[in-house]
C-alpha positions in Angstrom: 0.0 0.0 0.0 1.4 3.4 -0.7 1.8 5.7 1.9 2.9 9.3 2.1 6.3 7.8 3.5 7.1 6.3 0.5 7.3 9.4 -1.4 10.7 10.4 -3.1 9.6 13.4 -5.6 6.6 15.9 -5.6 6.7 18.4 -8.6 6.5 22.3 -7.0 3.5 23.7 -7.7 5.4 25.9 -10.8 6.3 22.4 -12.1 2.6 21.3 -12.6 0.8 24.4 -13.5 3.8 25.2 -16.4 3.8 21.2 -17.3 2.1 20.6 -20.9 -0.1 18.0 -19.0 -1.9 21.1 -17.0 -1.7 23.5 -20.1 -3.7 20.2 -22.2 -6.4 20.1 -19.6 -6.9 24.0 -19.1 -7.5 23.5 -23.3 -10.3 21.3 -22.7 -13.9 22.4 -23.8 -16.1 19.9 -22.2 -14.1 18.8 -19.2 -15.3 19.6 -15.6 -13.3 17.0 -13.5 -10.6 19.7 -12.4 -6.9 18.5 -11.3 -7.1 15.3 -10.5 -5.3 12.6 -12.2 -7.2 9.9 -12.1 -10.4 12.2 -12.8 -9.0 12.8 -15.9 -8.1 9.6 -17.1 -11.4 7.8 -16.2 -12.8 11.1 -18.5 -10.2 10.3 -21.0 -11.3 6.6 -21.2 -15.2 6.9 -20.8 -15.2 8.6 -24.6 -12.3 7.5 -26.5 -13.1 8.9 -29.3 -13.6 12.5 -27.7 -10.6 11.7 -26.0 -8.1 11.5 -28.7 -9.8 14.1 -30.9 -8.7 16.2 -28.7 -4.9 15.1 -28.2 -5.0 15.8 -32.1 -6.6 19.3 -31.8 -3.8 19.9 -29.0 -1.2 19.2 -31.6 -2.3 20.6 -34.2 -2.8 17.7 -35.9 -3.5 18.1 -39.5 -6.2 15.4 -40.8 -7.6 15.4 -44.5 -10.2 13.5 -45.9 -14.1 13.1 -44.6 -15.2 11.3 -41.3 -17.3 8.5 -42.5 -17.9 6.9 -39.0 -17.0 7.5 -34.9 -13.7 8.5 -34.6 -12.7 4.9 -32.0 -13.9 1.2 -32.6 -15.5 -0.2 -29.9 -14.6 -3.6 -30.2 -11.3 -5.5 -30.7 -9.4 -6.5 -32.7 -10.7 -5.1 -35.6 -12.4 -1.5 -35.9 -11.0 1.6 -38.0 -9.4 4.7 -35.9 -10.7 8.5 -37.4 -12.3 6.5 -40.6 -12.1 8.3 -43.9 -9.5 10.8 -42.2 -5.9 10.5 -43.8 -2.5 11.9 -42.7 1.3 11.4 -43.3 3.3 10.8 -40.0 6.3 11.9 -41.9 4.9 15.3 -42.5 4.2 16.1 -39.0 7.4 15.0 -37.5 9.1 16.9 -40.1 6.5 20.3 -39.5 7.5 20.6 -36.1 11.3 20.0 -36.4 13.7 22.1 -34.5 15.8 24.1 -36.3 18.5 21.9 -35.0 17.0 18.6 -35.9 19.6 15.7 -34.4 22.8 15.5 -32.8 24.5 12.3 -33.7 26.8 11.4 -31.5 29.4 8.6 -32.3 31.6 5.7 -30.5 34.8 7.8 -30.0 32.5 10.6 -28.3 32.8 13.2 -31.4 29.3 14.7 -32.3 28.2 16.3 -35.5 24.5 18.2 -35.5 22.0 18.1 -38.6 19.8 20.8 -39.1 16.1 20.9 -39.7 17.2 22.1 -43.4 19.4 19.6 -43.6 17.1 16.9 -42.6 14.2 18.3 -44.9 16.4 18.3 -47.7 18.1 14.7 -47.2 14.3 13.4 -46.8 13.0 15.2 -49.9 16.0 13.1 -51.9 15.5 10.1 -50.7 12.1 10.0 -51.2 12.1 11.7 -54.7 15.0 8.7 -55.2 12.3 5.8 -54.1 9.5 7.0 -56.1 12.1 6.9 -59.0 12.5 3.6 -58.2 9.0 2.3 -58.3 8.4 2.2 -54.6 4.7 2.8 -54.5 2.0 2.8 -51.5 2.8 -0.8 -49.2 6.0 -2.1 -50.6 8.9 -2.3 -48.5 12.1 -0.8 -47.6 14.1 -3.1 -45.4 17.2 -1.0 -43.4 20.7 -2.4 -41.9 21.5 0.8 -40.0 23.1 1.9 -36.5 21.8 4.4 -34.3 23.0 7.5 -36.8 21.0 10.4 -39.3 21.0 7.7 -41.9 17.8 6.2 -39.9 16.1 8.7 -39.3 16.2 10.2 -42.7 15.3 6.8 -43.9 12.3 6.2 -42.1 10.7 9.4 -42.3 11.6 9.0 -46.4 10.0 5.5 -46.2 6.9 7.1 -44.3 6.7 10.4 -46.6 5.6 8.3 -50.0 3.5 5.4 -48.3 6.0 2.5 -48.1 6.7 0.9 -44.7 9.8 0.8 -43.1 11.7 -1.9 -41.1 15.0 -1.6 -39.5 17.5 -4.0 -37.7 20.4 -2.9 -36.2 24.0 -3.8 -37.7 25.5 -6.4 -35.0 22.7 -8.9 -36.1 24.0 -11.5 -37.9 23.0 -12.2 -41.8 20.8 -15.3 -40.5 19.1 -13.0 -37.8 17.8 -10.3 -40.9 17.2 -12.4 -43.0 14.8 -14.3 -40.5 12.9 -10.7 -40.6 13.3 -9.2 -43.9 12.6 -12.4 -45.9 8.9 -12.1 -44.4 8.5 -8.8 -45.6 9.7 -9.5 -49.3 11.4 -5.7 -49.7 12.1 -3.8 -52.6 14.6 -1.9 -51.5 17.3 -2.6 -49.1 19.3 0.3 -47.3 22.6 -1.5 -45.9 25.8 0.1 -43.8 29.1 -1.4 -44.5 29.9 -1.6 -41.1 29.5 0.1 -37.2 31.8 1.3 -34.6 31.3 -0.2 -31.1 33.6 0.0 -28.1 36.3 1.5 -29.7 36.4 -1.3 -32.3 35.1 -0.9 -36.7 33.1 -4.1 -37.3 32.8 -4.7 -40.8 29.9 -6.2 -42.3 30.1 -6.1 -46.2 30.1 -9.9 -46.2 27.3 -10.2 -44.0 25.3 -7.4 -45.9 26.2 -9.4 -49.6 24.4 -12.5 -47.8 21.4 -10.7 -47.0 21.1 -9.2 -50.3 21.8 -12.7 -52.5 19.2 -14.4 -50.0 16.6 -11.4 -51.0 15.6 -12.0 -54.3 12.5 -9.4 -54.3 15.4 -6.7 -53.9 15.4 -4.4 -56.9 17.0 -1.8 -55.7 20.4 -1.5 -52.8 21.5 1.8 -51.3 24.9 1.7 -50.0 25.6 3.7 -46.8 30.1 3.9 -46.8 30.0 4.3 -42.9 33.6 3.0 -42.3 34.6 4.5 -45.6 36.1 1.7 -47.6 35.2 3.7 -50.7 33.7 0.7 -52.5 30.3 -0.3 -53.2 29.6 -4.3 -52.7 29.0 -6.3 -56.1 25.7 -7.5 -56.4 23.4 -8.9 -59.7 21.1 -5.4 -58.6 21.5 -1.6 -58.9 23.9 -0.4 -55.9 23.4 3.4 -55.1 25.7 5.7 -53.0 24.0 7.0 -49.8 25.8 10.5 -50.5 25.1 10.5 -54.2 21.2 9.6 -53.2 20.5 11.6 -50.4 22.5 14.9 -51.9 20.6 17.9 -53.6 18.1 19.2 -50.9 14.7 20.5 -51.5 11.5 20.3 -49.8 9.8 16.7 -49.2 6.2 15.6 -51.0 3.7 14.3 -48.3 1.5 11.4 -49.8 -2.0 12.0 -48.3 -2.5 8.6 -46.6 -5.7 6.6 -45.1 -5.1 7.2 -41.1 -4.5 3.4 -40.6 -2.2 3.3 -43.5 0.6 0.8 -42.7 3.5 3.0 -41.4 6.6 0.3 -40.1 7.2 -3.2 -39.3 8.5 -3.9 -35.9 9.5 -7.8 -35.1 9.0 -9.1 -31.6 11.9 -10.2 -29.6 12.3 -14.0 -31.1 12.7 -15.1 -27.6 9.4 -17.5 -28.3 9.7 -18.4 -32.0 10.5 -16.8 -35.2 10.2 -13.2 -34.6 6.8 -11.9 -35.4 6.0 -8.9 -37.8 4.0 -6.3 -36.0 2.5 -4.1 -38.3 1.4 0.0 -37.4 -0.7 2.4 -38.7 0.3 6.4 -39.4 -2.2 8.0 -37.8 -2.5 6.1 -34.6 1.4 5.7 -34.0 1.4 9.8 -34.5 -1.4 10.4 -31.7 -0.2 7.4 -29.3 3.6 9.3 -29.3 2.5 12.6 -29.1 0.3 11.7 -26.6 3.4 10.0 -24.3 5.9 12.6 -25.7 4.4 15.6 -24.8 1.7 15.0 -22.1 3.4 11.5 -20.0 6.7 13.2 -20.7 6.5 16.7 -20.5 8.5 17.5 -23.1 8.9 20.5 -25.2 9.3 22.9 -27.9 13.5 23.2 -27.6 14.1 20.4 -25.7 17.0 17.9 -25.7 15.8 13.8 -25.9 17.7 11.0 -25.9 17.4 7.4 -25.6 19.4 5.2 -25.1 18.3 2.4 -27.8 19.4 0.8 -31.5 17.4 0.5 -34.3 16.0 -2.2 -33.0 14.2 -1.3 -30.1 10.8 0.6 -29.8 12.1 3.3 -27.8 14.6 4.1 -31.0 10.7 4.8 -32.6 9.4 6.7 -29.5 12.6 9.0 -30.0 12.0 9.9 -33.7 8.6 11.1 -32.7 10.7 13.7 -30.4 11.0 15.8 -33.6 7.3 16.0 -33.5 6.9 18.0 -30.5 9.8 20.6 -31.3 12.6 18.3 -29.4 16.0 18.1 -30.6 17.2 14.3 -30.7 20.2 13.1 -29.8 21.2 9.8 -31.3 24.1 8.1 -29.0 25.9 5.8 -31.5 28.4 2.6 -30.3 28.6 1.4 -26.7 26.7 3.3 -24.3 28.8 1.9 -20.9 32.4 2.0 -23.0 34.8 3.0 -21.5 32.6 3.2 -18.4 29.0 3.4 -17.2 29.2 6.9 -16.9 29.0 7.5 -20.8 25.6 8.2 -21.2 25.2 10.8 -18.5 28.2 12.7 -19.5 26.6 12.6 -23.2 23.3 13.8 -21.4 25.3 16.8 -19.7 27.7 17.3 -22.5 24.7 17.9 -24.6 22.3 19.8 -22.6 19.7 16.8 -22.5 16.4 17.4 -20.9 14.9 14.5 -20.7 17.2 11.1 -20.6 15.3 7.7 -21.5 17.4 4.5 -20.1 16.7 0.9 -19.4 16.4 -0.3 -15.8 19.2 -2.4 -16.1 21.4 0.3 -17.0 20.2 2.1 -13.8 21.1 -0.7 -11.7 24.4 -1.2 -13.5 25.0 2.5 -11.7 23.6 2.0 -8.3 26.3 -1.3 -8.0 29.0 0.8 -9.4 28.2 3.4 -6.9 28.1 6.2 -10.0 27.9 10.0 -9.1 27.0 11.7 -12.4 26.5 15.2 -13.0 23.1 15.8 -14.0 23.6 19.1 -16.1 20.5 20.5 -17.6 19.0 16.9 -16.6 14.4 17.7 -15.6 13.6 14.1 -16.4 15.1 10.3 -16.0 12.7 7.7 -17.4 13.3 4.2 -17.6 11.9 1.0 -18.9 12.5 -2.4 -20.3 12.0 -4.2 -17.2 11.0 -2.8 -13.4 13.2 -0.9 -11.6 13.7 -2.2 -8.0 13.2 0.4 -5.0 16.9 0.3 -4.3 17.0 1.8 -7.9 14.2 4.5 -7.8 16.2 5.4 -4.7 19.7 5.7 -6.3 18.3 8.0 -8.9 16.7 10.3 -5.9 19.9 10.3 -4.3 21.8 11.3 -6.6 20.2 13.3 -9.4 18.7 15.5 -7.1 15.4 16.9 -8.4 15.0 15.1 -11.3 11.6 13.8 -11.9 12.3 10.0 -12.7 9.4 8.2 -14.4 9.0 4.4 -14.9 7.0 3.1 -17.8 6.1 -0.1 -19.0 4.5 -0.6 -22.2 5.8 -2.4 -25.1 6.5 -3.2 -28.8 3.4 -4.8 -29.6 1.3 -1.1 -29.1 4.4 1.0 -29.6 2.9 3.1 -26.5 2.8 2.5 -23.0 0.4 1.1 -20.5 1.3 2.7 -17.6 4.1 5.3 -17.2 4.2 9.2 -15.8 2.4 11.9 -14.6 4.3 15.6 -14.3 1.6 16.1 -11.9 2.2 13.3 -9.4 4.6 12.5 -7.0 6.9 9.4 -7.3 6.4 6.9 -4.9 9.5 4.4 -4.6 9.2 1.5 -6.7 6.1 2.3 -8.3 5.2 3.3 -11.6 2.9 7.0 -11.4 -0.1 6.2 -13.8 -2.5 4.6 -16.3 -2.0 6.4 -19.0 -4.4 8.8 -20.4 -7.0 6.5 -22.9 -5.9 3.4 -21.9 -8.1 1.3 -20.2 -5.7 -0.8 -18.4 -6.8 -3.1 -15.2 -5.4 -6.4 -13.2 -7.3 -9.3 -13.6 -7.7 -12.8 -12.0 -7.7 -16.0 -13.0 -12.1 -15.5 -13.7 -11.3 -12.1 -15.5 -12.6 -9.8 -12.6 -10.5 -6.9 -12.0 -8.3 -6.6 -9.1 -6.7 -3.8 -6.6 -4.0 -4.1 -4.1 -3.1 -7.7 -5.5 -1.5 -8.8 -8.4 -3.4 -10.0 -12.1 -2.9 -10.3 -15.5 -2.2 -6.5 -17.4 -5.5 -6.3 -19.4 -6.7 -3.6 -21.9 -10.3 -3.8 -21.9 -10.7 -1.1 -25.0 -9.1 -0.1 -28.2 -5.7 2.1 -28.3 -5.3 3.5 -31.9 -1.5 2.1 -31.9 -2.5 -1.6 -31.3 -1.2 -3.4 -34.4 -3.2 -3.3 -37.2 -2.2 -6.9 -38.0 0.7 -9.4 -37.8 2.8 -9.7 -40.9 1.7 -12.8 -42.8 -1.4 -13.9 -40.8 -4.4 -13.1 -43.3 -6.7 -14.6 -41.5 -5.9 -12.5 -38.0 -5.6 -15.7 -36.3 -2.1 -15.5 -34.7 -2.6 -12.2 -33.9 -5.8 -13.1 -31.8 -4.1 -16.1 -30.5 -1.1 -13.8 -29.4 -3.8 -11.1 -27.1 -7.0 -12.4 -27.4 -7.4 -15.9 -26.5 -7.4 -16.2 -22.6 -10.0 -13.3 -22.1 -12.6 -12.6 -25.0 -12.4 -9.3 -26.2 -9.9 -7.9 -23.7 -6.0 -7.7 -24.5 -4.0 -9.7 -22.3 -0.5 -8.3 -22.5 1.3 -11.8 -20.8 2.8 -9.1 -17.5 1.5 -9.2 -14.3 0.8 -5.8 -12.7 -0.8 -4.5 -9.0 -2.4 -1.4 -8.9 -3.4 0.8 -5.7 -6.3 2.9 -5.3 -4.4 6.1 -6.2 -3.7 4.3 -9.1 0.0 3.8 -9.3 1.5 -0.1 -10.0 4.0 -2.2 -10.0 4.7 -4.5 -12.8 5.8 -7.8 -11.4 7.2 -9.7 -14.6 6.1 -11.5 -17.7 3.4 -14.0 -16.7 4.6 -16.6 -18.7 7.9 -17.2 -16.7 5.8 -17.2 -13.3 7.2 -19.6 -10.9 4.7 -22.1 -9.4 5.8 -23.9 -7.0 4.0 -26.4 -5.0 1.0 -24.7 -6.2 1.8 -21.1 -5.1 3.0 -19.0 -8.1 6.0 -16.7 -7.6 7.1 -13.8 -9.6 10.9 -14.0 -10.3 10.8 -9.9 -10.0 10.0 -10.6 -6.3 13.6 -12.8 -6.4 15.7 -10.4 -8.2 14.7 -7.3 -6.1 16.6 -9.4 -3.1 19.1 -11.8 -4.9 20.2 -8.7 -6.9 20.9 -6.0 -3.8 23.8 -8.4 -2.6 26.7 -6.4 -3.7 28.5 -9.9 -5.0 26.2 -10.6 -7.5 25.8 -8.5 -10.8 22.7 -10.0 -12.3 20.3 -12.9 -11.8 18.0 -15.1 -13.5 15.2 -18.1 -12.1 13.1 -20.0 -14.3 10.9 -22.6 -12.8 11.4 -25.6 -15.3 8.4 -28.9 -14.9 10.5 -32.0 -16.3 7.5 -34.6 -15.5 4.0 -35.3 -14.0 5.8 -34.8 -10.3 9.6 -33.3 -11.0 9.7 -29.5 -11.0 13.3 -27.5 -10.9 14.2 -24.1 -10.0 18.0 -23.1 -10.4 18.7 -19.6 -9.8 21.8 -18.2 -12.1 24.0 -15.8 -11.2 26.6 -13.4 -12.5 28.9 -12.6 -9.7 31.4 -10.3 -9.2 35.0 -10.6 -9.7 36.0 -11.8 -6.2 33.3 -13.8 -5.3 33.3 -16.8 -3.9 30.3 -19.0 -5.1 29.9 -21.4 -2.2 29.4 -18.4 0.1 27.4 -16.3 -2.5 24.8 -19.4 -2.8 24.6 -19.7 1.2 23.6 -16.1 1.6 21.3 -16.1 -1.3 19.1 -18.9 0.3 19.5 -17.3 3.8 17.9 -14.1 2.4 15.2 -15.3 0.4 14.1 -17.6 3.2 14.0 -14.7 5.1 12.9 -11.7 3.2 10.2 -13.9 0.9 9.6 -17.8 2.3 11.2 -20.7 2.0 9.4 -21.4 -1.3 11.7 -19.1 -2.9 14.6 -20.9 -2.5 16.3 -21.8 -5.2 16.9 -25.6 -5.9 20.3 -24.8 -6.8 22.7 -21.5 -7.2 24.0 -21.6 -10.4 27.4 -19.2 -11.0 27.4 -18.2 -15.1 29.7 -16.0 -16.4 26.2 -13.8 -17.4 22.9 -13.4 -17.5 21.4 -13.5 -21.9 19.1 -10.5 -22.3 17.7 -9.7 -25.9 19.1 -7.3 -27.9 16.6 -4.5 -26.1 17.7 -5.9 -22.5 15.3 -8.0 -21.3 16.4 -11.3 -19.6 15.7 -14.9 -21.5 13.9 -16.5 -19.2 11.6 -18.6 -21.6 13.9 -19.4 -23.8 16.3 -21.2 -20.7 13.3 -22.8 -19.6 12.7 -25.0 -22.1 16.7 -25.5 -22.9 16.2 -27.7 -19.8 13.0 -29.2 -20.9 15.0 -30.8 -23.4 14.5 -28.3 -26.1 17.2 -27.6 -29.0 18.6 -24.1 -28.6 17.5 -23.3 -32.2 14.4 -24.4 -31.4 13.8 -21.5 -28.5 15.1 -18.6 -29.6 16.7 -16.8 -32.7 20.7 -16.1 -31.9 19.9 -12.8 -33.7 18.3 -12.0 -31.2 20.0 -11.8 -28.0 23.4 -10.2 -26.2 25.4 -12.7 -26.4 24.7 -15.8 -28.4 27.9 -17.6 -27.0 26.9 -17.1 -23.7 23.3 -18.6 -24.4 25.0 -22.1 -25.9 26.7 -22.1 -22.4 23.3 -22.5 -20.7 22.0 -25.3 -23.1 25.1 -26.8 -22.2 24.2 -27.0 -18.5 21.1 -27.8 -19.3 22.3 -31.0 -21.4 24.4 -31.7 -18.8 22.1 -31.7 -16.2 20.0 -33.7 -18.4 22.5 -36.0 -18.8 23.6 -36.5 -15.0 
C-alpha cells in the first residue's frame, strides 16, 4: 500500500501548473473533473473517441479526408481509428522540427549536429529517389542501419511516400535479418558497410552481400560507406551511393494517406519463436507518441531527448517522434557503458539533455557501481525495459537530485505505453505513477474480474489506436488473436502481471509466462531479483521454474557474480535471504554461477527461452541467436542444461 512515506519526488506547484499536461487540460472544452489525475483519465477513457480528438486538436494535428464513421472502434481486434480521415506521419514529424533537428553522437565521443534544413532536404531526396524507383504505397524498404541520421532520414523518407519501413540494427547476424526481412519481401534494401562499437570498426560487407543474395525481391540497394572503404559491394542489382542519393536538398512531398495506413514493421523479440512482424498504422502511432511525448513526458518545444536504444528497439521509434513535439534528438551511436557506465550521462550533460530515456538495467548497473553523475540540464530520467527495484528508484533520488524519474512499462506490440508518468504526481518508490491517459488498463484474476492491491494479469479492456493493425503474414488475423486475445474474449492480455493501488500507481511484477509455481503457489521472479540482486556480489540474476515430468519441477537460480566472489558463500547467503525476506518457497533448488545473465538485444532477460533448454529443447528451437546479447553465452546455458539432463 502506498503511503505518504514512500514518497521520493513531488513536482513544485510551478512544475505542474507550467507542465504541458496542466496547459492540455486548461485546453479542454467539455471537461469539468478539475486536477485530478485519475479524474481525468477515467474522462479520458469513458469517450475515447472524444478523448483522442482532442490530443489531435492539441497538436495541431492536421487530418484530411471526410469522417465516415465514430472517430474509435468499440470492439477488438478489428475496428477503424478517425475513418475516412488520412494523414502522413512523416509530414508532422518533419513540420515541427527544430531548427536543430539531431545531434548524432558517435563511439569515439565526437558529435556532428544536422539541421532541420538539412534533414528536410536529405528526406525530400531520398524520397524523390524511391518513387524513382518504383516504390509505390505498401512495398517495403528493409534497413541495416546503427543508431546515426542515416535512420532517421530513412524512415521518415520511407513514411513520406506510403511504403513501410523496417530496421535492424548492424551487430545482427545475416541469418538474424534475414529471419525478418525475408517475411516482408522488400524492394529496397538500405545497408551500412559496417558500425563502430567499443572503440572497435566491425565490418559487415560480407554479411550485408548475404542478405542481399538471400533477397531476391530486392530491386534496388543503397549503400551507406559508414567505415569508408570507398567501394560499393558487387551485387546482380542496382547499388546506389547513400551521399550521391540523399544529396541535392529541396523540400519533401507528403503522400495523403488513409489514417491506418501501414506505417513500419516492428518484429518481436524472437525469444518465443520466429520473430513476429507487428504491423502499425500512421495516424494512430502519430497520436499514441504525441500523446506520451508531450503529455506523460513533459516534453517540449527546444528540448533535448535522448534514448538510449538501437534501431532495433521501440524506444529508438518513441525518440524519432521527439521531432514531432519541437525536441531536438540526440542519437548516442556505439557502446553506451564504454569505457565506463558513466558515458551516457556525460553525453546527457555534455549535450544539454532534458529529458534522458534508459533501461532499468542500465540504472542498476549504476547504483552497484556506486556512480555520481553530473546531471547538467538533466528535468527528467525515465526508464523502462524491465522494473526498476526500489533500491533503484532510490539511487536516482539520491543522486540526481530533483529530477523527476518516471518508470514506464508498455511495449513493442502497441508502440505506447500502458502505464508510465504523470508531471503532476509524486513518485512513490518502486512504483510506476499512472495509467495512461486513454488506456483502459486493469489487473485481472484468474475469472477475468479486475483486481486492486493484488497482483493480475495486465489487461486492456478497450481499443488504443497504436495496437497493431495486424501481424505480418497472418491473413486470417488468427495468430494475432491467438497472441492477445485468446485467454480473455475481447480484452487484451499483454502476458505481465501488474498491482495497482487505489491512487492508481502499480507495479509491474514480470512477464506472466515465466511465473514460478511452485508447489502450487505461483511466484514472480521480479520478487527474487529485487533481493538476490541488492547483494553487492552478484551482478545479475535469472530463475526460471522448469516442470520436467507429471511430479519433478526444478528451480535453479543463475547468477553473474562479481569478480571476487566466492560461489559457495554467495549461494549460502542467497538462500538465507530469500528464506528470510520472501519464504522458503523461494529458495532456489540450486545457485547456479554463469559467467552472465542472456538479455535480448533491447535488455530483457531470456527467461523462456532457458526454460525450455532444460525441458530438453534444441537451442535453435527457442530462440533466434539474432536476437540476443550474447549468443555464445546462451549455448553455455544449453550446455548446462544438457548436462544436467545427462547426470
Amino acid at each position: 500500500m502506498s503511503t505518504a512515506h514512500d514518497i521520493l519526488w513531488t513536482p513544485s506547484r510551478t512544475r505542474q501548473e507550467g507542465s504541458e499536461l496542466a496547459r492540455y487540460r486548461r485546453g479542454l472544452k467539455d471537461y469539468d473533473g478539475g486536477g485530478d489525475y485519475l479524474a481525468l483519465w477515467r474522462w479520458s477513457t469513458r469517450d475515447l473517441g472524444r478523448f483522442w480528438e482532442s490530443v489531435a486538436e492539441f497538436e495541431d494535428v492536421r487530418l484530411g479526408g471526410t469522417p465516415t464513421g465514430p472517430v474509435a472502434p468499440r470492439e477488438m481486434p478489428g475496428g477503424t481509428w478517425f475513418p475516412g480521415r488520412t494523414v502522413n506521419y512523416a509530414e508532422h514529424v518533419l513540420r515541427r522540427c527544430p531548427g536543430e533537428a539531431l545531434v548524432v553522437v558517435d563511439d569515439d565521443g565526437t558529435s556532428h549536429k544536422v539541421s532541420r534544413a538539412e534533414l528536410r532536404g536529405q528526406v525530400a531526396a531520398l524520397s524523390a529517389a524511391l518513387r524513382r524507383m518504383g516504390v509505390a504505397h505498401g512495398d517495403r524498404v528493409a534497413a541495416v542501419l546503427p543508431n546515426r541520421a542515416e535512420a532517421v532520414v530513412g524512415l521518415l523518407a520511407c513514411a513520406a511516400v506510403g511504403a513501410v519501413w523496417s530496421v535492424c540494427s548492424p551487430e545482427f547476424g545475416a541469418d538474424g535479418v534475414l529471419s525478418r526481412f525475408a517475411q516482408l519481401e522488400p524492394k529496397v534494401l538500405i545497408l551500412t558497410d559496417g558500425y563502430h562499437y567499443g572503440g572497435r570498426r566491425h565490418e559487415r560487407t560480407d554479411e550485408m552481400r548475404t542478405v542481399i543474395d538471400r533477397l531476391p525481391s530486392v530491386e534496388h540497394v543503397l549503400w551507406v560507406d559508414h567505415l569508408h572503404f570507398g567501394s560499393l559491394p558487387t551485387a546482380d542489382r542496382p547499388v546506389s551511393l547513400w551521399g550521391t542519393v540523399t544529396a541535392g536538398g529541396g523540400e519533401p512531398e507528403f503522400d495523403e494517406l488513409p489514417f491506418d495506413h501501414p506505417l513500419w514493421v516492428l518484429f518481436s523479440s524472437g525469444t518465443t519463436g520466429a520473430p513476429k512482424g507487428i504491423v502499425h498504422g500512421h495516424g494512430g502511432v502519430l497520436l499514441e507518441h504525441l500523446k506520451v511525448l508531450r503529455l506523460h513526458s513533459d516534453l517540449r518545444v527546444g528540448d533535448r531527448f535522448l534514448n538510449v536504444a538501437s534501431t532495433s528497439w521501440v524506444v529508438w521509434n518513441m525518440l524519432v517522434s521527439g521531432l514531432a513535439v519541437g525536441a531536438t534528438i540526440v542519437l548516442l551511436d556505439g557502446n553506451p557503458v564504454r569505457p565506463d557506465l558513466g558515458r551516457v550521462f556525460r553525453v546527457a550533460d555534455e549535450h544539454d539533455v532534458d529529458t534522458l530515456g534508459v533501461s532499468a538495467g542500465y540504472l542498476h548497473a549504476c547504483l552497484k557501481a556506486g556512480l555520481a553523475p553530473e546531471t547538467g540540464a538533466l528535468r527528467t530520467v525515465q526508464v523502462t525495459g524491465s522494473p526498476l527495484s526500489t533500491d533503484g528508484f532510490r539511487w536516482v533520488h539520491d543522486r540526481l537530485g530533483d529530477v523527476w524519474l518516471t518508470s514506464m512499462s508498455g511495449g513493442t506490440d502497441v508502440c505506447s505505453i500502458f502505464v508510465g508518468g504523470a508531471p503532476t504526481l509524486p513518485v512513490r518508490v518502486g512504483r510506476i505513477q499512472a495509467p495512461a491517459l486513454g488506456v483502459c488498463v486493469e489487473a485481472w484474476d484468474e475469472d477475468g474480474k479486475p483486481v486492486v492491491g493484488e497482483r493480475g494479469e495486465l489487461v486492456i479492456t478497450q481499443p488504443m489506436p497504436s495496437m497493431p493493425l495486424r501481424f505480418w503474414n497472418d491473413p486470417d488475423g488468427r495468430r494475432y488473436r491467438e497472441s492477445y486475445f485468446s485467454v480473455y474474449a475481447g480484452a487484451w492480455r499483454h502476458g505481465d502481471f501488474i498491482e495497482f493501488e487505489p491512487d492508481g500507481s502499480s507495479v509491474i511484477h514480470g512477464r506472466s509466462d515465466s511465473t514460478l509455481n511452485r508447489q502450487g503457489v505461483r511466484m514472480g521472479p521480479a520478487d527474487i531479483y529485487r533481493v538476490v540482486e541488492a547483494l553487492p556480489e552478484v551482478r545479475e540474476a535469472l530463475v526460471v521454474g522448469a516442470e520436467l515430468g507429471e511430479d519433478a519441477y526444478y528451480m535453479p537460480l543463475f547468477v553473474a557474480l562479481q569478480e571476487d566472489a566466492d560461489p559457495e558463500a554467495v549461494a549460502r547467503r542467497v538462500n538465507q535471504v530469500l528464506r528470510e525476506e520472501l519464504s522458503p518457497r523461494h529458495v532456489p533448488d540450486e545457485v547456479v554461477p554463469m559467467r552472465g545473465i542472456p538479455h535480448t538485444r533491447t535488455g530483457k532477460k531470456i527467461e523462456v527461452p532457458v526454460k525450455r533448454l532444460l525441458q530438453g529443447a534444441s537451442l535453435s528451437d527457442v530462440v533466434d541467436l539474432g536476437a540476443v546479447d550474447d549468443s555464445a553465452l546462451l549455448q553455455e546455458y544449453a550446455e548446462f542444461a544438457h548436462t544436467r539432463r545427462k547426470a
